[in-house]
C-alpha positions as CSV (number, residue, x, y, z in Angstrom):
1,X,-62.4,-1.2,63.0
2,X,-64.0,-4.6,64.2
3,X,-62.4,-6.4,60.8
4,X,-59.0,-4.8,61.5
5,X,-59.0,-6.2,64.9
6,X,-59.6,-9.3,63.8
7,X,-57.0,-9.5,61.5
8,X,-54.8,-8.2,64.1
9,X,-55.4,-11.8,66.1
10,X,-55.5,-13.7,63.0
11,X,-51.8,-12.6,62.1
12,X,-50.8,-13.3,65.7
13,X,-51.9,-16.5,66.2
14,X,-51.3,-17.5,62.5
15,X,-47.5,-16.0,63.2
16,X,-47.5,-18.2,66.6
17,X,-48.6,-21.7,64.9
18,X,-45.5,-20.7,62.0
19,X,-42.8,-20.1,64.7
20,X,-43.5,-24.1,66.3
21,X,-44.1,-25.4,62.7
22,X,-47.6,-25.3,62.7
23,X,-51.0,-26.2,64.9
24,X,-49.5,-29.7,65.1
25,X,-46.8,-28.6,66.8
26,X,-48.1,-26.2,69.0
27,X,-50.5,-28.6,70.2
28,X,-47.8,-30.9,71.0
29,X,-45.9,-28.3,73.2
30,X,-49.0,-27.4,75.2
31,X,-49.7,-30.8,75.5
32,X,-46.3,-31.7,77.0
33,X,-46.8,-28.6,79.3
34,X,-49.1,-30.8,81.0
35,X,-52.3,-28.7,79.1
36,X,-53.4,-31.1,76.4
37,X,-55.7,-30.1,73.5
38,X,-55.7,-31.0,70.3
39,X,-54.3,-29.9,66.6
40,X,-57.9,-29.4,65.7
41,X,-58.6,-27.2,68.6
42,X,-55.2,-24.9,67.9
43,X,-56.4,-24.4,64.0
44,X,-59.6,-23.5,65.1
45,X,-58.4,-20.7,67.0
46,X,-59.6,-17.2,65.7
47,X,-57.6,-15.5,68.8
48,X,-55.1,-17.3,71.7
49,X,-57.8,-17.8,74.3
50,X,-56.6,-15.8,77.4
51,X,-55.8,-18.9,79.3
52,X,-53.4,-20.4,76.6
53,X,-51.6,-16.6,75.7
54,X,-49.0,-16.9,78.4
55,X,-47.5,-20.6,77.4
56,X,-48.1,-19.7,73.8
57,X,-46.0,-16.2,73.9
58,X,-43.2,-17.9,76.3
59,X,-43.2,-21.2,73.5
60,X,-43.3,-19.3,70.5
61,X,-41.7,-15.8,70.7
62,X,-44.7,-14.3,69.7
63,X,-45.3,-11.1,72.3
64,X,-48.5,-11.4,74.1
65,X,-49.0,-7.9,73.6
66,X,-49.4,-9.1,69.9
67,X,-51.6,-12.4,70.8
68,X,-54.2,-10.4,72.9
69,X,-53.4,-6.7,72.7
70,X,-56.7,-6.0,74.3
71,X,-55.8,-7.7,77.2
72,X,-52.0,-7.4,77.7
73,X,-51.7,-4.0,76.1
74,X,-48.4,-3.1,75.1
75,X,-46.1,-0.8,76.9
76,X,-45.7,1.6,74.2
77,X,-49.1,1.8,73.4
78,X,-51.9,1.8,76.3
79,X,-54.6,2.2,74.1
80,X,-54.8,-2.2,73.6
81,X,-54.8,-2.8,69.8
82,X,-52.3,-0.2,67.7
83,X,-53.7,2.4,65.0
């Protein structure tokens, strides 16, 4: 179960960096947002830390129900991460 969560935040935040064109890029948005961090910090990323998953769903299109489905659960599914 632990790996399969895991993989559920890699594919969401791996699907995030993709829609901007990359860590680069999302760096750059959330920097002109007024939050700057780095490229470096972005790849690093294993999960959207909770206080980024806001901006990054409303920059990328990514939902955050998929960025941090533990947190933001989605509507359709209460349990947090799906089956």
């Amino acid at each position: 179960m632990e790996t399969y969560v895991f993989m559920v935040f890699m594919e969401a935040i791996e699907k995030a960096k993709q829609a901007v064109g990359g860590p680069v890029a999302l760096a750059r948005l959330l920097t002109n947002l007024g939050k700057p961090i780095t490229s470096q910090a972005v790849g690093k990323w294993k999960r959207v830390p909770a206080v980024w998953a806001h901006d990054v769903a409303r920059l990328t299109g990514v939902s955050i129900h998929e960025l941090r489905p533990e947190l933001w659960p989605s509507p359709e599914n209460n349990s947090g991460v799906a089956a």
